[in-house]
KEMARDO-290282 format. One line per field, with one value per residue: residue in three letters; residue number from 1; x, y, z of N, C-alpha, C in turn. Coordinates in nm, 2 decimals. Layout:
// KEMARDO-290282
code	c(ALA;...) .
pos	c(NUM;...) .
n_c1	c(X;...) .
n_c2	c(Y;...) .
n_c3	c(Z;...) .
ca_c1	c(X;...) .
ca_c2	c(Y;...) .
ca_c3	c(Z;...) .
c_c1	c(X;...) .
c_c2	c(Y;...) .
c_c3	c(Z;...) .
// end
This chain:
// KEMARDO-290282
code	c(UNK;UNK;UNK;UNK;UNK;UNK;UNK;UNK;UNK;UNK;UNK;UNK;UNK;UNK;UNK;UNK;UNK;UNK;UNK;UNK;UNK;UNK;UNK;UNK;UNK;UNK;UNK;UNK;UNK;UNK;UNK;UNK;UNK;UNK;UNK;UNK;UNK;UNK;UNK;UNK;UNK;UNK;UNK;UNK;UNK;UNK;UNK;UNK;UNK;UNK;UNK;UNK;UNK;UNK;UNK;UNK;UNK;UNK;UNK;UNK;UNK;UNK;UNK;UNK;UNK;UNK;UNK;UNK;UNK;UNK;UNK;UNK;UNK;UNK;UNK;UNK;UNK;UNK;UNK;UNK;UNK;UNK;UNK;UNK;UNK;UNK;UNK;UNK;UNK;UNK;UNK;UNK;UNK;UNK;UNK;UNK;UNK;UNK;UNK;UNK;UNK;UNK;UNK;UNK;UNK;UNK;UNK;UNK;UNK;UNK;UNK;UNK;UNK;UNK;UNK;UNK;UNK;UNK;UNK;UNK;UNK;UNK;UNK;UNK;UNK;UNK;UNK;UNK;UNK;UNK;UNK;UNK;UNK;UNK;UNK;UNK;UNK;UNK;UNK;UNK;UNK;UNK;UNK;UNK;UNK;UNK;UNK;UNK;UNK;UNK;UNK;UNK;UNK;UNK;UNK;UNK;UNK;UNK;UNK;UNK;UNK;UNK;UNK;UNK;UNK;UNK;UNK;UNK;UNK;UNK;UNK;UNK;UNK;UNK;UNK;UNK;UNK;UNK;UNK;UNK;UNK;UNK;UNK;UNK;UNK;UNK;UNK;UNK;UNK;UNK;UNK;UNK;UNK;UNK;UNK;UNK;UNK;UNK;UNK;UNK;UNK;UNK;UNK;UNK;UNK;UNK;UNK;UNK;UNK;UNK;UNK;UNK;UNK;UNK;UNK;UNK;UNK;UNK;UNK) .
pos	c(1;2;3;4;5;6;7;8;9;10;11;12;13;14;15;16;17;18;19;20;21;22;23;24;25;26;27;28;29;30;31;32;33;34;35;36;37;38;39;40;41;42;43;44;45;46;47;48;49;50;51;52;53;54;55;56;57;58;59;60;61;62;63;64;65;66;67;68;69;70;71;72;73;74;75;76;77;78;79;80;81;82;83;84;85;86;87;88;89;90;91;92;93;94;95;96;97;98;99;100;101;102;103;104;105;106;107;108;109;110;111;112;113;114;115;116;117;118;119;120;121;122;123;124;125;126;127;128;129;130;131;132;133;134;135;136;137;138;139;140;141;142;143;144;145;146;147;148;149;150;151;152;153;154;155;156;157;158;159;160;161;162;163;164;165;166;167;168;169;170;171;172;173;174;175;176;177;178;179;180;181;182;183;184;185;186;187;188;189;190;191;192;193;194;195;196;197;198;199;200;201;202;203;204;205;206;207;208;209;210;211;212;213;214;215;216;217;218;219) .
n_c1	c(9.63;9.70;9.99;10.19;10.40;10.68;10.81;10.86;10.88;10.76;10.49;10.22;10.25;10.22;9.98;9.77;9.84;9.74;9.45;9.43;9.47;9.27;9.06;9.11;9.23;9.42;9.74;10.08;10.44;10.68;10.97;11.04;11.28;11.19;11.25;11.40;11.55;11.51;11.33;11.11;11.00;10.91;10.75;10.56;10.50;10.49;10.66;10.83;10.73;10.66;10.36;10.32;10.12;10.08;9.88;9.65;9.56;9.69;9.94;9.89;9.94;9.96;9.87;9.55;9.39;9.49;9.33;9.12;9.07;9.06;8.85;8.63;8.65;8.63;8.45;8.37;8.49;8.36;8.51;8.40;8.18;7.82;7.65;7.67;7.70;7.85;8.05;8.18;8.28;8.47;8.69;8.76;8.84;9.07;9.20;9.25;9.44;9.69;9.77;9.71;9.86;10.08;10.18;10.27;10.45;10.66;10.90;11.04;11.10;11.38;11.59;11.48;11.45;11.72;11.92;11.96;11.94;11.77;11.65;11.67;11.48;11.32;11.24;11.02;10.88;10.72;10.64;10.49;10.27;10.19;10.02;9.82;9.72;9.67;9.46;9.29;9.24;9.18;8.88;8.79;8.85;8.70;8.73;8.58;8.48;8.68;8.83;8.71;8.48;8.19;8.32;8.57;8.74;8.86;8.98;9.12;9.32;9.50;9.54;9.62;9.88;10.03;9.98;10.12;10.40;10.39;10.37;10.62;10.83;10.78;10.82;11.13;11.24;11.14;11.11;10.85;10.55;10.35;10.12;9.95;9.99;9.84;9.61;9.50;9.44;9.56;9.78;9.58;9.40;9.54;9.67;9.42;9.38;9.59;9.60;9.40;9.44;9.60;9.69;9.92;10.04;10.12;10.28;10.45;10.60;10.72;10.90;11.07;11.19;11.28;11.46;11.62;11.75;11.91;12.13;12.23;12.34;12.52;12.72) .
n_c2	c(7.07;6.81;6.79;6.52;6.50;6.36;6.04;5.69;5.51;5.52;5.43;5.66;5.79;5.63;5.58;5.79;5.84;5.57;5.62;5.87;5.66;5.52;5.68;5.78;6.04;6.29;6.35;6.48;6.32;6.41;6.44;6.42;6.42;6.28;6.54;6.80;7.06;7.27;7.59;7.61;7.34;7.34;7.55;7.37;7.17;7.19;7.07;6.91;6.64;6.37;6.24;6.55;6.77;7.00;7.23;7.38;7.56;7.58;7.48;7.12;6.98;6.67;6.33;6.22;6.41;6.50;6.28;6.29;6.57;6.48;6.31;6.48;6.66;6.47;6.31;6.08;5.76;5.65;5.60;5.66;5.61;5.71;5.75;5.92;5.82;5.55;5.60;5.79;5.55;5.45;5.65;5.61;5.37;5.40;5.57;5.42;5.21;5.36;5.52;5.39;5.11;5.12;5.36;5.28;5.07;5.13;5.27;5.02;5.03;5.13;4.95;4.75;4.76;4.98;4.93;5.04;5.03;4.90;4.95;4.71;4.76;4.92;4.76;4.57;4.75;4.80;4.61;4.50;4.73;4.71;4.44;4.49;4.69;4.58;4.37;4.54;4.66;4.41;4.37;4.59;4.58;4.42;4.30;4.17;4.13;4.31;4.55;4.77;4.62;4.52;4.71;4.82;5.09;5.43;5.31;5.08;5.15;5.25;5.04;4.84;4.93;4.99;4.75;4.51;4.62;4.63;4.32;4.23;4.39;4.31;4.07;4.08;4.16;4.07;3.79;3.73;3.72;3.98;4.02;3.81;3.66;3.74;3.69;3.80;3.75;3.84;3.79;3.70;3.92;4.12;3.95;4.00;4.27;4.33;4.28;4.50;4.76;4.94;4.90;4.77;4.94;5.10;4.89;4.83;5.03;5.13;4.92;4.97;5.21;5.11;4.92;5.08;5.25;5.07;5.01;5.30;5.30;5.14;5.18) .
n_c3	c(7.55;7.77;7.94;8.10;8.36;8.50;8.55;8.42;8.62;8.83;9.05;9.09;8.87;8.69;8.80;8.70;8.39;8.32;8.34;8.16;7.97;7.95;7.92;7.65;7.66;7.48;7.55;7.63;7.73;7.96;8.06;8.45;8.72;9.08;9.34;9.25;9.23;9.06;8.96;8.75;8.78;9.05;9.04;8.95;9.16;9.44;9.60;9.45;9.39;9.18;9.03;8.84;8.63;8.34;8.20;8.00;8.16;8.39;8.62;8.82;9.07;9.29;9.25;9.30;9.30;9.03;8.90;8.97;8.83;8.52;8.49;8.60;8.35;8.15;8.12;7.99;7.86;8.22;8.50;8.76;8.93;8.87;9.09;9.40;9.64;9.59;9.41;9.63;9.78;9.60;9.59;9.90;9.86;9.72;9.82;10.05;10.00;9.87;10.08;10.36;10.28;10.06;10.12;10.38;10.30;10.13;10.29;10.29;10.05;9.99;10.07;9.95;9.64;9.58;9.68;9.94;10.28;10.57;10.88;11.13;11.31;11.22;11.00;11.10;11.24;11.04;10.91;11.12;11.10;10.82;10.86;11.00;10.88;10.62;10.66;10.70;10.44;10.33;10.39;10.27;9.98;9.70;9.45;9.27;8.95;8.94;9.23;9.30;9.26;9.04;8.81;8.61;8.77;8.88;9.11;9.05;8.84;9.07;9.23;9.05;9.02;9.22;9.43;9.34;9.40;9.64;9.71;9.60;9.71;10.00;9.95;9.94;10.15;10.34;10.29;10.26;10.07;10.18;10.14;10.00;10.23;10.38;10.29;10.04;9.74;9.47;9.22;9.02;9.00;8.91;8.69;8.52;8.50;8.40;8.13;8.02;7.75;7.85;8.06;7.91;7.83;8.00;8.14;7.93;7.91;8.15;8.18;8.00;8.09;8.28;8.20;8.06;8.24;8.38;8.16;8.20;8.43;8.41;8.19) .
ca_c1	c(9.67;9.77;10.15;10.24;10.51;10.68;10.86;10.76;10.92;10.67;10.36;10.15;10.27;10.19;9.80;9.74;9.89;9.61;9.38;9.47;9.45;9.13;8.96;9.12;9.26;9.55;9.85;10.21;10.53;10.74;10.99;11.10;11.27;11.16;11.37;11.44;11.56;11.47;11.24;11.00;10.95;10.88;10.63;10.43;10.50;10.66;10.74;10.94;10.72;10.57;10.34;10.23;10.01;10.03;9.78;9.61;9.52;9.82;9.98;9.87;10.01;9.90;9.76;9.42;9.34;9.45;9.26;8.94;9.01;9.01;8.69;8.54;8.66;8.63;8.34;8.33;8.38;8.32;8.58;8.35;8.03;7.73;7.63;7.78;7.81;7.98;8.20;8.33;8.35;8.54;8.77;8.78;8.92;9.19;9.33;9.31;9.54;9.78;9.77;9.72;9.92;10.18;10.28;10.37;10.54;10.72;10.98;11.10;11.19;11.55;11.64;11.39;11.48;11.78;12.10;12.00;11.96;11.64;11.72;11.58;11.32;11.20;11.16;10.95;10.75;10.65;10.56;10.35;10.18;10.13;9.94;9.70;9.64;9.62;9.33;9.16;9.21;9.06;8.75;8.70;8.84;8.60;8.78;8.47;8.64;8.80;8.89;8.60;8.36;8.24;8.34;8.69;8.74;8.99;9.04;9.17;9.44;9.56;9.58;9.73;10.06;10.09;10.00;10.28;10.52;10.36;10.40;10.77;10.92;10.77;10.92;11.22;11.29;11.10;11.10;10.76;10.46;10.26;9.94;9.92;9.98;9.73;9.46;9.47;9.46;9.59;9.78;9.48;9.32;9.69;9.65;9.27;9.36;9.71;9.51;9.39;9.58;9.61;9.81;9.98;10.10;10.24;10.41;10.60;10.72;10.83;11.01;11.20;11.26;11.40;11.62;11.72;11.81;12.00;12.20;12.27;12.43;12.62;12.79) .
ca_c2	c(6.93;6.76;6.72;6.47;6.52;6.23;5.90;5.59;5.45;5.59;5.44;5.71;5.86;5.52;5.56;5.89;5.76;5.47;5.69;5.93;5.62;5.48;5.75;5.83;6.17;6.29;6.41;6.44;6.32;6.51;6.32;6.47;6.32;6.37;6.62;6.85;7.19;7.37;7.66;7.57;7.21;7.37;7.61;7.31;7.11;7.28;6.95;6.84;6.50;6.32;6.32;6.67;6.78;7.09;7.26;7.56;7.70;7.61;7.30;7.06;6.81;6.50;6.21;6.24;6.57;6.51;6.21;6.35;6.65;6.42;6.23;6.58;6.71;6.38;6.16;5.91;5.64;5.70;5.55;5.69;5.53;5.79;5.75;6.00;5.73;5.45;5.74;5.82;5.42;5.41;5.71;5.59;5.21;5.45;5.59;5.34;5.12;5.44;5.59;5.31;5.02;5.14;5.44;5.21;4.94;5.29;5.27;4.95;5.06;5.16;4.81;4.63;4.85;5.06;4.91;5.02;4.92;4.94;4.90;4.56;4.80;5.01;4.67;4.50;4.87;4.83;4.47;4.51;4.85;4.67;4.35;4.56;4.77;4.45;4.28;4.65;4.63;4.32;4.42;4.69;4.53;4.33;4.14;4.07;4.10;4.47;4.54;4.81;4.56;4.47;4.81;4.94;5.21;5.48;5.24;5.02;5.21;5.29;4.91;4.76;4.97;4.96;4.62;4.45;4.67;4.61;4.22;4.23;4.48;4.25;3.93;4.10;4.25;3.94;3.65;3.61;3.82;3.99;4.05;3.68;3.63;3.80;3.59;3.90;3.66;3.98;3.78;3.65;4.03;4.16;3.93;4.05;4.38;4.34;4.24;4.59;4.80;5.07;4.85;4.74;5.00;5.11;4.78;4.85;5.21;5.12;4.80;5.08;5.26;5.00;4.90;5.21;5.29;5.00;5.01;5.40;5.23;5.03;5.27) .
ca_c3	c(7.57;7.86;7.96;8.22;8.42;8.59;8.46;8.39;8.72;8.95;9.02;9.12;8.76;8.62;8.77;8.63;8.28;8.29;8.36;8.05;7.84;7.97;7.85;7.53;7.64;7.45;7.64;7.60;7.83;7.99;8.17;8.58;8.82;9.22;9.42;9.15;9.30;8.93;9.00;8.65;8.86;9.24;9.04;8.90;9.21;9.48;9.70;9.39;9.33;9.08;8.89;8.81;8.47;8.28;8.12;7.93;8.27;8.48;8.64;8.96;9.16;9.36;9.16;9.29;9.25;8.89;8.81;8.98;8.73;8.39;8.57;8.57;8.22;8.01;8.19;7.94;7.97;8.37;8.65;8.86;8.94;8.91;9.24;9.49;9.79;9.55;9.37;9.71;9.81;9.55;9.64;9.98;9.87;9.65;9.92;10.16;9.93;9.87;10.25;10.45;10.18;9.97;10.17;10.47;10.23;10.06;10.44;10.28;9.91;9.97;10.05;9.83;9.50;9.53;9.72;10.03;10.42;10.66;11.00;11.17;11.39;11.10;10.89;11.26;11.28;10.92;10.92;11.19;11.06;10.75;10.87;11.07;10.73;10.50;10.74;10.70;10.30;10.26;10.39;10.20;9.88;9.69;9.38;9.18;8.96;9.02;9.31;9.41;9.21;8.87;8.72;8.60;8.82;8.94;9.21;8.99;8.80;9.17;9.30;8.94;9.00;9.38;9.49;9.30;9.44;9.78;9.73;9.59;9.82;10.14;9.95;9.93;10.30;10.46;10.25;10.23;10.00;10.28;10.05;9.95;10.30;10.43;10.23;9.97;9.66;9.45;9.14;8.94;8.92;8.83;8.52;8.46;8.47;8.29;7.95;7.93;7.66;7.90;8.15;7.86;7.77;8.14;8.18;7.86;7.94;8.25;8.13;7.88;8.15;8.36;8.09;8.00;8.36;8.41;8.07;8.28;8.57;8.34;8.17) .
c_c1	c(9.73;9.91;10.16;10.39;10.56;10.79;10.81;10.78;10.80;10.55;10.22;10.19;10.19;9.99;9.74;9.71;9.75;9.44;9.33;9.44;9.32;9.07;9.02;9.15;9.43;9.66;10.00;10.29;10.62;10.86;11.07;11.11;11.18;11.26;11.46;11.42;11.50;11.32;11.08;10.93;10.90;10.73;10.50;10.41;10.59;10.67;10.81;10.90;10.62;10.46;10.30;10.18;10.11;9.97;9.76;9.59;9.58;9.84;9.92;9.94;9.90;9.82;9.62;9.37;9.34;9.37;9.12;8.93;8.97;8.89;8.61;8.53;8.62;8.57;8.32;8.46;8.44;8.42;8.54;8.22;7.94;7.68;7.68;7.81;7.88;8.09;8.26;8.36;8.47;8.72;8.85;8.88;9.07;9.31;9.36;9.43;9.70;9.83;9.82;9.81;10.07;10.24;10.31;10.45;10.65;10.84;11.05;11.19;11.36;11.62;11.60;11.42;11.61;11.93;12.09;12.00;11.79;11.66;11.62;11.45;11.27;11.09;11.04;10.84;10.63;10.59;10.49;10.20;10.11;10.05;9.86;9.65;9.58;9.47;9.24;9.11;9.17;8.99;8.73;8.71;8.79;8.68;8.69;8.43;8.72;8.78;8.77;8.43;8.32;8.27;8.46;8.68;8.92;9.06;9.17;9.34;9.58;9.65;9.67;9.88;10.10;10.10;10.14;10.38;10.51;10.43;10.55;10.84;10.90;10.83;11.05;11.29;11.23;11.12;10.96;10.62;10.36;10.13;9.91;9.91;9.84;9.58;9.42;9.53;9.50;9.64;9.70;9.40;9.45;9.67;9.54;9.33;9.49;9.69;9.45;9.47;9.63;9.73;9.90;10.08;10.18;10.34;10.50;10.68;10.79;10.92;11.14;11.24;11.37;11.52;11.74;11.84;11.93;12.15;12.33;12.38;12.56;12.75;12.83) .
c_c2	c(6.92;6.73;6.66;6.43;6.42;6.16;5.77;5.49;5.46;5.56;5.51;5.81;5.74;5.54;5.70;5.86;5.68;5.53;5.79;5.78;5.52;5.52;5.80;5.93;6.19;6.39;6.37;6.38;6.40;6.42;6.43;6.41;6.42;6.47;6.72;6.99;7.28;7.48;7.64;7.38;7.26;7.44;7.55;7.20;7.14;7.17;6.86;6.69;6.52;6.25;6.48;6.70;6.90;7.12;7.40;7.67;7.67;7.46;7.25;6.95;6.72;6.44;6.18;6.30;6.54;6.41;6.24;6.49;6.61;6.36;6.37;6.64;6.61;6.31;6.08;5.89;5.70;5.58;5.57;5.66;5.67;5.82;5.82;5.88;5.59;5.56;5.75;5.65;5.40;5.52;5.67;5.47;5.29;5.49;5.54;5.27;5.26;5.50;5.45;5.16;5.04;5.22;5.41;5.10;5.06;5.23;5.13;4.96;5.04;5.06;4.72;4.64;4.91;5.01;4.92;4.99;4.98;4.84;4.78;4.67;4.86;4.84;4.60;4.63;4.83;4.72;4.48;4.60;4.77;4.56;4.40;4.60;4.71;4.39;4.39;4.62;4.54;4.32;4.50;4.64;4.42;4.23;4.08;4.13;4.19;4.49;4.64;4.70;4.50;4.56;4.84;5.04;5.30;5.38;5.14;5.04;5.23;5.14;4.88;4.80;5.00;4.79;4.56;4.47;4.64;4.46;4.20;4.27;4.38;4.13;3.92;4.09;4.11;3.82;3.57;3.76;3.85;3.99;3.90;3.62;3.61;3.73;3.67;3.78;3.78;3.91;3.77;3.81;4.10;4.15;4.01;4.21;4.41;4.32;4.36;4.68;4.90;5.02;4.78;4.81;5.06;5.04;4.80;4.97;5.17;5.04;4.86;5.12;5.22;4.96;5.01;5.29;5.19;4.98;5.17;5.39;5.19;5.09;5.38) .
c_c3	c(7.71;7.88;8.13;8.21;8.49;8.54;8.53;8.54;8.85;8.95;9.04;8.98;8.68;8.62;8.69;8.44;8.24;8.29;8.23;7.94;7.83;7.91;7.78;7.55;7.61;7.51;7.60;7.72;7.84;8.11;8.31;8.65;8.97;9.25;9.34;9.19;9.16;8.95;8.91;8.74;9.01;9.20;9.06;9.01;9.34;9.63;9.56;9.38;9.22;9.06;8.92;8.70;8.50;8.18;8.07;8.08;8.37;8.51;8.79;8.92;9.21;9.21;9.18;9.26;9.08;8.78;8.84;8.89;8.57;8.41;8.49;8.44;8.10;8.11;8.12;7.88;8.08;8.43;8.72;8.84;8.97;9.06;9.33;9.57;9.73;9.46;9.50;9.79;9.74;9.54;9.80;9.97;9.76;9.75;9.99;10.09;9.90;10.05;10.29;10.41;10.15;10.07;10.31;10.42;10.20;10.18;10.38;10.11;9.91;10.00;9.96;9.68;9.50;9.61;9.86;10.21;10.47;10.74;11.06;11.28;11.32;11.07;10.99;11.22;11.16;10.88;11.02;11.19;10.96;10.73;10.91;10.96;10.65;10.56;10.69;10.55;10.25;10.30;10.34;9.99;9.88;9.56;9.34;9.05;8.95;9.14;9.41;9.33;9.10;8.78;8.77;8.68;8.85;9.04;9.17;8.94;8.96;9.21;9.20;8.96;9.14;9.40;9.48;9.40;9.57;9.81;9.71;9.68;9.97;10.11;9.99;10.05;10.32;10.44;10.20;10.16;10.14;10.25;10.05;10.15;10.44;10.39;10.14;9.78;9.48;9.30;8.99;8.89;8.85;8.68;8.49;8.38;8.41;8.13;7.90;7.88;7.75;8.01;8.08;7.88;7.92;8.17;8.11;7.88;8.03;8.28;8.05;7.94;8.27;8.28;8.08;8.11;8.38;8.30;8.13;8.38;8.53;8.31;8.20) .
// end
């Protein structure tokens, strides 16, 4: 069986997760934070992030790697379009939204989420990286009505638990949603794809874990 490593906080734990519950494969949790000097964590992940699996025949990292290995081990139902050149369209619109997306919004977190500062030339570098990116990502996302098309895909699980964070975090620091801004009409599939049980069931974990964390603080 599967053990995912992670917590519920993390959306690149969260797409794995949807991924695992898309296709009905049973797995346990395991909960780890990032930056965890522990030698059993460096083995199965030796940059100390999350998510990482383990398995019968050992542990990986990164979140693509490990959803293109449940793709390969449990193909049905398929996130991946038979087709080699829309399978890798559809790899391609995954990482543009993680690469080119989320992990230039990421530089704004620690003021958006956690208490703390980003200096007025970061927040300028990163607002302007990320309007160039946004114009790219809506041409490659399609939004009829997922995001690479009319089929559920890996792509999907990726966007559902970045975007958001993309739009909030730029409300936050700027004042103003840069996705919506951008003409990226991004709410409406949110809902679509918040109706399936699979993103149900992420939203609630990581609503428990939000709680749970903050009750942490508290006390």
């Amino acid at each position: 069986m599967i053990t995912l490593c992670g917590f519920a906080l993390s959306n690149y734990y969260n797409k794995v997760k949807m991924v695992l519950l898309e296709k009905g494969v049973p797995f346990t949790e395991e909960q780890v934070k990032t930056h965890s000097k522990d030698e059993a964590v460096l083995a199965c992940s030796p940059l100390a992030k999350v998510p990482f699996i383990r398995t019968e025949h050992g542990a990986m990292c990164e979140s693509q790697a490990i959803v293109d290995y449940i793709e390969a081990l449990h193909p049905n139902p398929p996130l991946l379009p038979a087709d080699p050149w829309q399978a890798a369209k559809v790899r391609e619109l995954t990482i543009f939204i993680e690469l080119h997306v989320e992990l230039v919004v990421r530089e704004l977190y620690p003021k958006a989420f956690f208490g703390g500062e980003v200096s007025d030339e970061k927040a300028a570098r990163v607002r302007k990286q990320l309007q160039k990116n946004l114009a790219g990502f809506k041409r490659l996302a399609k939004f009829a009505p997922y995001v690479a098309g009319e089929r559920f895909t890996q792509a999907d699980c990726a966007a559902f638990v970045s975007l958001p964070l993309v739009a909030l975090a730029t409300k936050i620091v700027y004042g103003e949603d840069l996705l919506a801004a951008a003409g990226i009409d991004w709410k409406p599939y949110s809902k679509l794809v918040g109706e399936r049980p699979s993103a149900q069931r992420v939203l609630a974990d990581r609503k428990a874990e939000q709680e749970k964390t903050a009750v942490a603080k508290v006390v």
